[in-house]
Phi, psi and omega in degrees: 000114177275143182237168191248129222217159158255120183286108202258120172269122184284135175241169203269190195272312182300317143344293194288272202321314171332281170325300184285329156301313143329341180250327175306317184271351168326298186091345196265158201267133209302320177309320184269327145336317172270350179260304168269023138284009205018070173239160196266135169304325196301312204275331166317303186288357186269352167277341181277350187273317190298305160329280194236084187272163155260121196297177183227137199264142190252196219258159241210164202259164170333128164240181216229118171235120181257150165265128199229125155316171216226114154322155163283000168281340171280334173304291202285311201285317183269310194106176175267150166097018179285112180257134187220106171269098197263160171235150177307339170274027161104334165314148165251173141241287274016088194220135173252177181311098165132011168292154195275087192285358164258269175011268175341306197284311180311316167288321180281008164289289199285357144283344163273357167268352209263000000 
């Protein structure tokens, strides 16, 4: 009995750089590019993560937090799960139950550059 195997081609760094620049200037959507390439979507993004990495964001230094109870007329006014972040320069944040935790992370970069 013989078996029938998909012959998985290793491609070179320049191959990979190749690629991604074609489907950039493509215009075409990552499935039908990878389909008329016979690429797999797994092993494409992962040639586009070689191409084009993503930094990791690194951790930023301690700050002194306090924590402060709420009256319950303050309570009653935000609702429950209310998280509220001030800063010494005067900004607020505000995020309630079920926030967008990349969102979040994405504002607070860009407020920490500011």
């Amino acid at each position: 009995m013989s078996e029938v195997g998909v012959v998985r081609k290793r491609r070179s760094r320049v191959e990979v750089e190749k690629s991604v620049a074609d489907f950039e200037a493509s215009g075409l959507r990552r499935a039908a590019f990878c389909q008329q390439r016979g690429l797999s979507l797994a092993a494409f993004d992962k040639y586009r993560r070689r191409v084009h990495p993503v930094p990791r964001p690194r951790a930023g230094p301690m700050l002194p937090v306090e924590v402060v109870s709420r009256t319950s007329e303050q309570a009653s006014s935000h609702g429950d799960g209310v998280l509220v972040v001030e800063s010494r320069n005067g900004w607020r944040i505000e995020v309630r139950r079920g926030f967008d935790a990349g969102t979040l992370e994405r504002l607070l970069t860009v407020v920490d550059r500011a």
